[in-house]
C-alpha positions, 0 to 999 in steps of 0.5 A: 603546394610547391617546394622551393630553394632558397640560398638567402636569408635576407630575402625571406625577412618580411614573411618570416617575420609574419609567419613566426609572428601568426603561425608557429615555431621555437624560438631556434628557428626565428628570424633572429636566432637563425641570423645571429647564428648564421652571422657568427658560428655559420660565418666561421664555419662556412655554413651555406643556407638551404631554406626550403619553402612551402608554399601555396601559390606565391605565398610561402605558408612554411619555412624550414631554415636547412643549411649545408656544412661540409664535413671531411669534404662531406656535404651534409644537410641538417638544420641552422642553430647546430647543437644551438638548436635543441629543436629541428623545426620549421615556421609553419602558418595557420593555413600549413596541414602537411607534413613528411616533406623528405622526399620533396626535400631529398629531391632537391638535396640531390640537385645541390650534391648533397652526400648526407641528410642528417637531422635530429631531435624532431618534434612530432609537432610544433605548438599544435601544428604539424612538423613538416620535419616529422614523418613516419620514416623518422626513428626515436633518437630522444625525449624533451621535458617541461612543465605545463603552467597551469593553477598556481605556483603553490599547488604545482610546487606542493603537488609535483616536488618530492617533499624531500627536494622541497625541504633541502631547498628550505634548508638551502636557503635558511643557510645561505640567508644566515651569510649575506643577503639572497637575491634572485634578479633579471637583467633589465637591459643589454649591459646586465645582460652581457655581465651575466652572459660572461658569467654564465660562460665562466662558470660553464667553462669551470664545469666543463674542466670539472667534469672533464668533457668537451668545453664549447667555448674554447670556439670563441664563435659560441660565445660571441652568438650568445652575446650577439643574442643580447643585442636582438630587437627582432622578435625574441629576446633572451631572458638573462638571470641570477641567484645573488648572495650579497654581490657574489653570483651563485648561478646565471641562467640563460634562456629565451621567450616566445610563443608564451613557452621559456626555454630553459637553456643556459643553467650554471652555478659557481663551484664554490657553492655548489653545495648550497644548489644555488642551480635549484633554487634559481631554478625554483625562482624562474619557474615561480616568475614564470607561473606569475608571468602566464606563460604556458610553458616551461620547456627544458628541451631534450635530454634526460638528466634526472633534475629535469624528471622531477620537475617535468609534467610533460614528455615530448618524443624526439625523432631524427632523419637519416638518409644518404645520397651517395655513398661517400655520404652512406661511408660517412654515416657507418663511421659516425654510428661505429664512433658512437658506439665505441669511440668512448671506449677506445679513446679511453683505451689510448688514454691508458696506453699513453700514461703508462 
């Protein structure tokens, strides 16, 4: 088995493509998602690829798609896809067994002046293939949840949802049928697609300012990749979605297929509706299409917010890696967890003082 460098994506495209094709992996470390990112946020961010390979003879049997961004003069190995990725993966072929690949990995992170790898959200497995990413060194950083499709919709629906959850959703939507006509409706081609994407990103926005936090899209890079998805003719393609009342969006998803697991990624409503749940009712119709569909899985991905607890029949831990190569990398990393732990805090403080 050897460990190699690869600084180009284009390079590796024919056993990338067989791989993730054959093998496994999440959609965020395909062929497709990591070149559209790289040719939108990772252009404007001046993301510099380390595509690690494994390989056995001349034929790489994984592909761990790593790149380097420079933060504060930083040099910082993680994974391509950034907070797009909800995953920190490979692409890993049939005949791939091994696995804690960060000492090789490290090795080669010191030869390029790497000050710092950093690297979370690592599932223990991809599918039911080794993590190359994952070794006993990784510390628990998270959980991801989803849903195991299994039987009918019917009997998961009736034996999983609180009867509470399931009566509110009745009512919900004996409501919303007395004021127009409710539709639940998937983009069919790269025009819908676009529309619904513009909408998912405006209602997002309005969240955002709702709730007062971080708007990604005021980087119009964000929204670019997701359009730039839209267009993809390589390997996964995004499922777009709505709930329509009449000709008014109540909520758009925006999520992926692949491997028979949907992501669930991209979840808005519009604020004027909120107390409807349209954001739960589009839930229930993608997670009925998806029972009718076969697939396997319905992945939420990582984080714990409550609606995600009631429906998920699956835990999956997250595990992250840390290691400084120098001390600039080691002085970074003090300050990044101190900021974690008290940045909240002390931004609130000078927000008092500067409104006084």
């Amino acid at each position: 088995m050897h460990v190699r460098l690869c600084r180009e994506i284009a390079p590796l495209e024919e056993v990338w493509l067989k791989l993730q094709s054959e093998g496994a992996c999440h959609v965020f470390q395909t062929f497709g998602w990591i070149t559209d990112w790289m040719e939108t946020v990772g252009r404007a961010q001046d993301i510099q690829p380390f595509i690690v390979t494994v390989n056995l003879g001349e034929s790489p049997c994984a592909i761990i798609p790593l790149c380097v961004r420079r933060v504060f003069g930083v040099r910082i190995l993680t994974m391509m896809g950034g907070f797009h990725a909800d995953y920190a993966g490979a692409v890993v072929g049939k005949d791939f067994c091994a696995g804690g690949l960060w000492d090789e990995i490290a090795i080669l992170a010191r030869k390029e002046d790497v000050d710092l790898i950093w690297v979370r959200n690592i599932p223990e497995k991809i599918e039911d293939m080794p993590n190359p990413l994952f070794a006993e060194s990784c510390l628990l950083n998270d959980a991801a949840h989803a849903v195991s499709i299994d039987g009918s919709w019917l009997d998961f629906y009736d034996s999983r949802v609180k009867p509470r959850i399931r009566a509110d959703s009745r009512r919900q939507l004996k409501r919303l049928s007395q004021i127009g006509e409710l539709k639940f409706m998937i983009a069919q081609d790269g025009n819908e697609r676009n529309f619904l994407t513009e909408v998912m990103i405006e209602q997002k926005r309005a969240r955002y300012r709702a709730m007062e936090v971080k708007d990604q899209f005021v980087d119009s890079v964000n929204r670019e990749f997701y359009l730039r998805r839209n267009k993809a003719t390589i390997g996964p393609r995004p499922h777009v979605s709505a709930l329509k009342l009449d000709d008014r969006i109540l909520a758009v998803h925006w999520g992926e297929i692949h491997h028979g697991r949907y992501y669930y990624l991209m979840p808005s409503h519009h604020p004027e509706w909120e107390k409807y749940s349209p954001g739960r009712l589009l839930l229930e119709n993608l997670l009925q299409w998806c029972f009718a569909e076969g697939l396997k899985i319905f992945d939420f991905t990582g984080g714990g917010e409550a609606y995600k607890l009631e429906w998920a029949s699956v835990e999956v831990q997250l595990f992250k890696y840390e290691l400084s190569l120098t001390l600039k990398g080691k002085l970074f990393m003090m300050a990044s967890d101190y900021y974690r732990k008290h940045g909240r805090r002390i931004l609130s403080s000078l927000g008092k003082i500067w409104k006084r």
